[in-house]
PyMOL commands that place a pseudoatom at each C-alpha (Angstrom):
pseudoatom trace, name=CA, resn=UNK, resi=1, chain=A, elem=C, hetatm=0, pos=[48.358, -19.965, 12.144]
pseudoatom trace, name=CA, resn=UNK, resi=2, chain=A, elem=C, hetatm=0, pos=[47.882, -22.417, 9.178]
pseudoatom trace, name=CA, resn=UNK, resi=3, chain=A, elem=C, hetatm=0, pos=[44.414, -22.896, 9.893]
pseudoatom trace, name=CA, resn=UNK, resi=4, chain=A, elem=C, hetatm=0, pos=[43.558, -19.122, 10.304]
pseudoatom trace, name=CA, resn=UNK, resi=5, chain=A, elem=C, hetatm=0, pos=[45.352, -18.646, 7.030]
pseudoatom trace, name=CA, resn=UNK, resi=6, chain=A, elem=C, hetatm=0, pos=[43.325, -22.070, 5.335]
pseudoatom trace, name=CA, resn=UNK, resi=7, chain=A, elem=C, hetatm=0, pos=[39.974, -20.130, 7.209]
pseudoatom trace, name=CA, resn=UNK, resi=8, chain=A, elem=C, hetatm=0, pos=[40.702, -16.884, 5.781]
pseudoatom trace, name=CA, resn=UNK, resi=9, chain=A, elem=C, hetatm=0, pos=[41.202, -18.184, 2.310]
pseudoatom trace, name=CA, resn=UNK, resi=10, chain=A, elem=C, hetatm=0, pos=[38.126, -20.867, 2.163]
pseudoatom trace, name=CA, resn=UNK, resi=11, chain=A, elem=C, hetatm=0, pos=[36.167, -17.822, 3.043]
pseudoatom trace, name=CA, resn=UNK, resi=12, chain=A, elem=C, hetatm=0, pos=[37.577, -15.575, 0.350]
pseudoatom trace, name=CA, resn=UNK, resi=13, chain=A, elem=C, hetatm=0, pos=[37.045, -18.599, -2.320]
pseudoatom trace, name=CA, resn=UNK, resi=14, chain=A, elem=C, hetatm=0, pos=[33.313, -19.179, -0.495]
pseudoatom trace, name=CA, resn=UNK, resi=15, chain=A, elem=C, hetatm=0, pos=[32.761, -15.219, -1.469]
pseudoatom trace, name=CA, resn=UNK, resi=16, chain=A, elem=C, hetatm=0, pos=[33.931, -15.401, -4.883]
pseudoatom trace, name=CA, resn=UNK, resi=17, chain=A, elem=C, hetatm=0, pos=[32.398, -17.930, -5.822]
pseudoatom trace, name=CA, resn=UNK, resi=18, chain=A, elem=C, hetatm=0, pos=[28.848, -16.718, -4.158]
pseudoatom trace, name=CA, resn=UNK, resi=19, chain=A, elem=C, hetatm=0, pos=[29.401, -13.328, -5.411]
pseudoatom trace, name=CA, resn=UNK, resi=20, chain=A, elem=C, hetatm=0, pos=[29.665, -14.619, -9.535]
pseudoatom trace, name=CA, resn=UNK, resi=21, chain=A, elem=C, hetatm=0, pos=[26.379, -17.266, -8.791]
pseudoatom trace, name=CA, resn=UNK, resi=22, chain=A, elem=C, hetatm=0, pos=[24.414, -14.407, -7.548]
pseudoatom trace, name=CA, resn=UNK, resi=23, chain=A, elem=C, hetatm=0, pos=[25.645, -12.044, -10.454]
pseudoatom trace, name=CA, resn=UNK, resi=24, chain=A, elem=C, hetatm=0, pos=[24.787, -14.980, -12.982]
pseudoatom trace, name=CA, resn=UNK, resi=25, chain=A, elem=C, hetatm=0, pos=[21.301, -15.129, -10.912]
pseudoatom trace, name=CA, resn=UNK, resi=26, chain=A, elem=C, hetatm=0, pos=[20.802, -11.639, -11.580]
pseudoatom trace, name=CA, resn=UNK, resi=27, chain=A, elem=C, hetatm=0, pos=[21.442, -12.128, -15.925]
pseudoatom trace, name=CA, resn=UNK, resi=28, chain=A, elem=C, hetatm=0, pos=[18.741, -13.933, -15.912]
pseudoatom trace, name=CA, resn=UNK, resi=29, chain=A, elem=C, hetatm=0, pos=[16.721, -12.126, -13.632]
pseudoatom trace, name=CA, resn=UNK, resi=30, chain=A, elem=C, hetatm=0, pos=[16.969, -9.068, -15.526]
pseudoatom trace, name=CA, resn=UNK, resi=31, chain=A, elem=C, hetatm=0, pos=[16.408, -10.798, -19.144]
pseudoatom trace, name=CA, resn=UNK, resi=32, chain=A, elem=C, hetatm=0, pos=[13.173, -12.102, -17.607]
pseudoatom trace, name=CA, resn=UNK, resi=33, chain=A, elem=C, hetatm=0, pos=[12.240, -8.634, -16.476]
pseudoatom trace, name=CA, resn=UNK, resi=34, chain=A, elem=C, hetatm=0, pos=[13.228, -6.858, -19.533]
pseudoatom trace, name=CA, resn=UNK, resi=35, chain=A, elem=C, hetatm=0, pos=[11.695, -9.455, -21.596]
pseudoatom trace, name=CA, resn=UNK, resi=36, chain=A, elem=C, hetatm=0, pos=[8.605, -7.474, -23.657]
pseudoatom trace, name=CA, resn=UNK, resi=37, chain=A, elem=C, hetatm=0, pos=[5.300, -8.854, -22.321]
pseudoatom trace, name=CA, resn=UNK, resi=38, chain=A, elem=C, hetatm=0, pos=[2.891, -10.375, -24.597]
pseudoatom trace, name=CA, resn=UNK, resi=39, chain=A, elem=C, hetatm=0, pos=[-0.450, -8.119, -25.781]
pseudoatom trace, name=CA, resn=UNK, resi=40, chain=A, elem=C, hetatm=0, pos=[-3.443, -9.682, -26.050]
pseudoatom trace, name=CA, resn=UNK, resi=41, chain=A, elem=C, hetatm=0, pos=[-7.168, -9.470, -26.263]
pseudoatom trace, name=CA, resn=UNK, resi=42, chain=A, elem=C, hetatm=0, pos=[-9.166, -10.956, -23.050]
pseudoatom trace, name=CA, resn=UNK, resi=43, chain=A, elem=C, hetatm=0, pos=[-12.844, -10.897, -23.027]
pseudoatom trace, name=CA, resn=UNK, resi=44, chain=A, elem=C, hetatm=0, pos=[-14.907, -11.490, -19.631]
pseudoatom trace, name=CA, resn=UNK, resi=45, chain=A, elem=C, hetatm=0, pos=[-16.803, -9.828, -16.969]
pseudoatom trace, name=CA, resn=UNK, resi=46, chain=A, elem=C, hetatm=0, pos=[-14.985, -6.674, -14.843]
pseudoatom trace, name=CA, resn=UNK, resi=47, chain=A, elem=C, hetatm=0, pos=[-15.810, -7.396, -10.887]
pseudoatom trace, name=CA, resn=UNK, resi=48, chain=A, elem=C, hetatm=0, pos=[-14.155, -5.719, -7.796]
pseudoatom trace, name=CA, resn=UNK, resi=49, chain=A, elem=C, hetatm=0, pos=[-11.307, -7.809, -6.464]
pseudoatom trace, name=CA, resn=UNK, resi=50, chain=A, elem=C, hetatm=0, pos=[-12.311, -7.741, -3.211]
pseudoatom trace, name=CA, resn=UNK, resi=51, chain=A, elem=C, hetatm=0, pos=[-15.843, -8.700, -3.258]
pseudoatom trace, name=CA, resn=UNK, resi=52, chain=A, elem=C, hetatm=0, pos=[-15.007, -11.246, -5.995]
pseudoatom trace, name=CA, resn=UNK, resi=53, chain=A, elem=C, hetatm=0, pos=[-12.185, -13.084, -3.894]
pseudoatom trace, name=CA, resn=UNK, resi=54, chain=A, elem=C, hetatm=0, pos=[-14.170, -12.782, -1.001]
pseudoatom trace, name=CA, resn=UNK, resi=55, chain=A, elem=C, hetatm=0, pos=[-17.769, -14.139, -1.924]
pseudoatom trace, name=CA, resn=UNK, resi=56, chain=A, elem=C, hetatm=0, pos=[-17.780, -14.841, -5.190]
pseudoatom trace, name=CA, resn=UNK, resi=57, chain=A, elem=C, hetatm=0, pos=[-19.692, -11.496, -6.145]
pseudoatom trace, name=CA, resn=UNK, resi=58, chain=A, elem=C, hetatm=0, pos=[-20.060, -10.883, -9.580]
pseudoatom trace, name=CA, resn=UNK, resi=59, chain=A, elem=C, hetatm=0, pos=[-22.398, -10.539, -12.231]
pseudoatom trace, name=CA, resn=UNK, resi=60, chain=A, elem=C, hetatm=0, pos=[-25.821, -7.774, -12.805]
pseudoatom trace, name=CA, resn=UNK, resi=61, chain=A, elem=C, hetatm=0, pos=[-26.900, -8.160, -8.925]
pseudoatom trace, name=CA, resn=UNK, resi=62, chain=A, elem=C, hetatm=0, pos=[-23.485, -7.623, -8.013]
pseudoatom trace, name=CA, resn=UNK, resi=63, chain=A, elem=C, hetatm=0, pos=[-22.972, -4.494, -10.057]
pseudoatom trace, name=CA, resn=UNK, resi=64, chain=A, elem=C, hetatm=0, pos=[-24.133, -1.500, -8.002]
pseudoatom trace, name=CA, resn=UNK, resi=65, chain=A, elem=C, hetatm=0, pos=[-22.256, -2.856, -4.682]
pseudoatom trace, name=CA, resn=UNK, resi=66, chain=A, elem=C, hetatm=0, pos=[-19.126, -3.770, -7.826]
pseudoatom trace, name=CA, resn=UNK, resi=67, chain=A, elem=C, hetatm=0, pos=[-19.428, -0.192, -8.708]
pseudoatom trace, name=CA, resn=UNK, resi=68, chain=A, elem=C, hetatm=0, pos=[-19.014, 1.174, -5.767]
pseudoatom trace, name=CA, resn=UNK, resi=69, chain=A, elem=C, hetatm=0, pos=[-16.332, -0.790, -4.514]
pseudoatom trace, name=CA, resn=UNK, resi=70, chain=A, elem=C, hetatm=0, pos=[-14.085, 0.277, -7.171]
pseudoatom trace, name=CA, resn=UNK, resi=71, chain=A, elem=C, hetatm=0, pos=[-14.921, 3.956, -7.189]
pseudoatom trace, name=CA, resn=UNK, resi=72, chain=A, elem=C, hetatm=0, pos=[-13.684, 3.516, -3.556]
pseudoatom trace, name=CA, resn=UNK, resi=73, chain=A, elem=C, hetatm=0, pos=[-10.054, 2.132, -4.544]
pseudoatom trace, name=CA, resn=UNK, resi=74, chain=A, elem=C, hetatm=0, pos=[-10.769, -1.528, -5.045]
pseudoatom trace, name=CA, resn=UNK, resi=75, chain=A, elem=C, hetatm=0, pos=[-8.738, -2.817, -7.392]
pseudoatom trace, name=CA, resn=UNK, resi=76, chain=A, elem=C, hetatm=0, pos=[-10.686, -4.645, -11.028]
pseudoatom trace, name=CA, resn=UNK, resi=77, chain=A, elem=C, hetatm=0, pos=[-10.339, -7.690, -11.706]
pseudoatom trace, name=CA, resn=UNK, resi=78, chain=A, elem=C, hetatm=0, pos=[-11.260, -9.752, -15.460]
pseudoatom trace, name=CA, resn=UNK, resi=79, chain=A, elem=C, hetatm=0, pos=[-12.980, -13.018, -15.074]
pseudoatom trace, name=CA, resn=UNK, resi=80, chain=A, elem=C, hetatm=0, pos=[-13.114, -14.569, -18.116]
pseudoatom trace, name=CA, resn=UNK, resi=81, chain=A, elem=C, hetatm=0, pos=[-15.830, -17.150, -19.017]
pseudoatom trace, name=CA, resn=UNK, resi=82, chain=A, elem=C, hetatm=0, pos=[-13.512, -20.484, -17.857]
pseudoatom trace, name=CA, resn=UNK, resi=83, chain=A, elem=C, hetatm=0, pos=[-12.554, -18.990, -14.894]
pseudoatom trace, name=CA, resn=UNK, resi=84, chain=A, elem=C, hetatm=0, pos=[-9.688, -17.174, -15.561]
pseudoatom trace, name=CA, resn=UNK, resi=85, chain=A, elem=C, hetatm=0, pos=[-8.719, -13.907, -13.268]
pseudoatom trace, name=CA, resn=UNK, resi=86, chain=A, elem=C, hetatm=0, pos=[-6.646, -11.302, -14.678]
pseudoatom trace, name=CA, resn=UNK, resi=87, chain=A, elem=C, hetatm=0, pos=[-5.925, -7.875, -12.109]
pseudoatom trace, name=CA, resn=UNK, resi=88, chain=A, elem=C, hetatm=0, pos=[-6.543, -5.125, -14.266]
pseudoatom trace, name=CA, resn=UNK, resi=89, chain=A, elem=C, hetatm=0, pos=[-3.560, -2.440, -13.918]
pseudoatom trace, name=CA, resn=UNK, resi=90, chain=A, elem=C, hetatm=0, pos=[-3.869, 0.766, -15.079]
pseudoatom trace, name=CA, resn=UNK, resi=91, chain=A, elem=C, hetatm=0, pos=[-1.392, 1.266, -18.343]
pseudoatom trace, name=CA, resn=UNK, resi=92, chain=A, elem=C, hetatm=0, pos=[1.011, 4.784, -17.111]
pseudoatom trace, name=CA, resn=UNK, resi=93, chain=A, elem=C, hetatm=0, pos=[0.992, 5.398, -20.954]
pseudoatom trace, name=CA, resn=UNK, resi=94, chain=A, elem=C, hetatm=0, pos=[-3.024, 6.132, -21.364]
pseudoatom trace, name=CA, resn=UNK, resi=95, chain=A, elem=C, hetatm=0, pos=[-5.215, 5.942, -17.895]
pseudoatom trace, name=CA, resn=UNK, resi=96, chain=A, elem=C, hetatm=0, pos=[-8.337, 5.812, -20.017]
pseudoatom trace, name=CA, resn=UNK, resi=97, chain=A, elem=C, hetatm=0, pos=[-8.778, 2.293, -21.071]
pseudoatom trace, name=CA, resn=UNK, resi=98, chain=A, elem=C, hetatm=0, pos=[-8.788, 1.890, -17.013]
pseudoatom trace, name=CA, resn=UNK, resi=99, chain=A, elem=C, hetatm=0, pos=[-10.550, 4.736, -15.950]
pseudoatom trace, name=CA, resn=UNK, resi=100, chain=A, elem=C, hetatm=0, pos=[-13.390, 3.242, -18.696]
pseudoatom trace, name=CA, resn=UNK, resi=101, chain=A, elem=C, hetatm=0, pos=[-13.718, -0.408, -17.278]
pseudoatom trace, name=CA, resn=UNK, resi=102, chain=A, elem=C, hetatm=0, pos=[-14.504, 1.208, -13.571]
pseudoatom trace, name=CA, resn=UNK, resi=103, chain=A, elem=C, hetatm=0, pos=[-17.852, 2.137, -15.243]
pseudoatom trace, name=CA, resn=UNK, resi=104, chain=A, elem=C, hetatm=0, pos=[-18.709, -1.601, -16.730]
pseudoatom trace, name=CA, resn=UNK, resi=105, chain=A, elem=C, hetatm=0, pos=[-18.546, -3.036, -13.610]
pseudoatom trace, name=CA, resn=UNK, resi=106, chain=A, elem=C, hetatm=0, pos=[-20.513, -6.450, -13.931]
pseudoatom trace, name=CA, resn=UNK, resi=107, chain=A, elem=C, hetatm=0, pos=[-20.201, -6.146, -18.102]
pseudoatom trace, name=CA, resn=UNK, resi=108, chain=A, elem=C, hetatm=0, pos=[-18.753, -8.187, -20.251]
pseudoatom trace, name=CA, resn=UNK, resi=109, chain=A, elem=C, hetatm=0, pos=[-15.630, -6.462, -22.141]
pseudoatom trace, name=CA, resn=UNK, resi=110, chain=A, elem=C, hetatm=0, pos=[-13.403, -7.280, -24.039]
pseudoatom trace, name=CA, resn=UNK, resi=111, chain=A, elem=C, hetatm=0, pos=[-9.447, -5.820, -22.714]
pseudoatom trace, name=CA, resn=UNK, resi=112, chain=A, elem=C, hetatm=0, pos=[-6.002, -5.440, -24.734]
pseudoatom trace, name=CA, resn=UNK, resi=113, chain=A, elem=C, hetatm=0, pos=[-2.612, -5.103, -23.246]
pseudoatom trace, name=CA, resn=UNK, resi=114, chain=A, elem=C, hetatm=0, pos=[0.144, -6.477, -22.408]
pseudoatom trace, name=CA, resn=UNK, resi=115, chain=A, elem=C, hetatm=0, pos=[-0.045, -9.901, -19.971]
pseudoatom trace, name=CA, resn=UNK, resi=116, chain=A, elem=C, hetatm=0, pos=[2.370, -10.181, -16.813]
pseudoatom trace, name=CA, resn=UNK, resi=117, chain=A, elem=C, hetatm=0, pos=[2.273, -13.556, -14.515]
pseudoatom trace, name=CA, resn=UNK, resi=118, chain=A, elem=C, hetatm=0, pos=[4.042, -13.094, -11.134]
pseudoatom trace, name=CA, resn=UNK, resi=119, chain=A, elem=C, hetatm=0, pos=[3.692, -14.857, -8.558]
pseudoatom trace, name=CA, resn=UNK, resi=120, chain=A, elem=C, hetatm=0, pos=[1.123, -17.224, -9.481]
pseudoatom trace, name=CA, resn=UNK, resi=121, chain=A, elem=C, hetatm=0, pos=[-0.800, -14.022, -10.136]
pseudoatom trace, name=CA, resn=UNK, resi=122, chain=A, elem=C, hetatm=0, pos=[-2.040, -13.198, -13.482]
pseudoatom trace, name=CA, resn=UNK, resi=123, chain=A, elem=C, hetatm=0, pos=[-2.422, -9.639, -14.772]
pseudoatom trace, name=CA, resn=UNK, resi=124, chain=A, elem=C, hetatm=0, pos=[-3.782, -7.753, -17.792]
pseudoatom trace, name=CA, resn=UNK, resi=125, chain=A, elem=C, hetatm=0, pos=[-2.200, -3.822, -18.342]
pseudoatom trace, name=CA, resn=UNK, resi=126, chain=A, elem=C, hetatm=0, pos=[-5.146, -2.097, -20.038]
pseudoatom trace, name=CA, resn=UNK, resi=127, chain=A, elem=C, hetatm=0, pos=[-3.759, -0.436, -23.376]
pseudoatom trace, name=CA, resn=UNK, resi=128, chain=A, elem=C, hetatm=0, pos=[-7.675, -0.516, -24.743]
pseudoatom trace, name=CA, resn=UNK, resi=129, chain=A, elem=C, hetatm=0, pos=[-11.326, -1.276, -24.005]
pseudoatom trace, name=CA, resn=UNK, resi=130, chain=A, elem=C, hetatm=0, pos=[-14.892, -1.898, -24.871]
pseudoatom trace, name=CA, resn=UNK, resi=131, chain=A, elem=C, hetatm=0, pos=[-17.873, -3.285, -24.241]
pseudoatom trace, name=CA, resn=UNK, resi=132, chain=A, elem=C, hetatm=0, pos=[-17.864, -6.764, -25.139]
pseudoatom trace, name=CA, resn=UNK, resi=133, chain=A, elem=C, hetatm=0, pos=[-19.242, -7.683, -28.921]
pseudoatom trace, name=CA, resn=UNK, resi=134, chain=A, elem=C, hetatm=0, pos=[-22.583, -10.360, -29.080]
pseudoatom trace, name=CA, resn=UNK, resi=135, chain=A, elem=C, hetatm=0, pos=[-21.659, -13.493, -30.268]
pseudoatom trace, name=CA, resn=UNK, resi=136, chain=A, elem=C, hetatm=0, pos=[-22.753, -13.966, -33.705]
pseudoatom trace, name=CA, resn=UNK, resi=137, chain=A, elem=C, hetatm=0, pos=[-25.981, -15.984, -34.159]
for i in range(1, 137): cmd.bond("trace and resi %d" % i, "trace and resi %d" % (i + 1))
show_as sticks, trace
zoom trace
């Protein structure tokens, strides 16, 4: 009986004490989430994600096929001029900063928004964009 009762209440201690980690867990799992992203300005090439990742496709002889391939449903991608990738994602509040960069496919832009990393995964939210200024001479 003692050792049911000892069993009984290791368990109950095991649960408490698993139950307040996983809340603490959670505090700063949700400050992280609700943490306000930082906006910024990224300037590089828009290419289709999947012909990117796949063979390296990007660039003016890559643009038609590019084209395409997004007006399809692939998703954009922003490869900046060190190598950087950055998933475009449309921004909920205004769809027209996206719905703009599926037609410069292959150009260089320059994009504004708000910068998420998840998963190793880096990701640009689209607030505003435009064709990509000439270096001054």
């Amino acid at each position: 009986m003692k050792r049911i009762l000892s069993i009984l209440v290791l368990g109950a201690v095991l649960a408490f004490a698993g139950g307040a980690l996983a809340d603490e867990a959670m505090k700063g799992h949700s400050h992280a989430m609700g943490a306000a992203a930082k906006s910024m300005t990224v300037k590089g090439e828009v290419v289709d994600m999947g012909c990117y990742m796949a063979h390296s496709a990007s660039g003016e002889k890559h643009k038609e096929c590019g084209t395409k391939c997004v007006a399809g449903g692939m998703p954009m991608g922003l490869l900046t001029s060190n190598g950087k990738l950055y998933l475009i994602t449309l921004n909920h509040d205004d769809a027209d900063p996206y719905n703009h960069l599926k037609e410069w496919v292959g150009d260089q832009v320059e994009v504004t928004g708000a910068i998420y990393q998840r998963g190793g995964m880096m990701a640009i939210d689209a607030s505003a964009a435009k064709p990509a200024t000439a270096a001054a001479k």
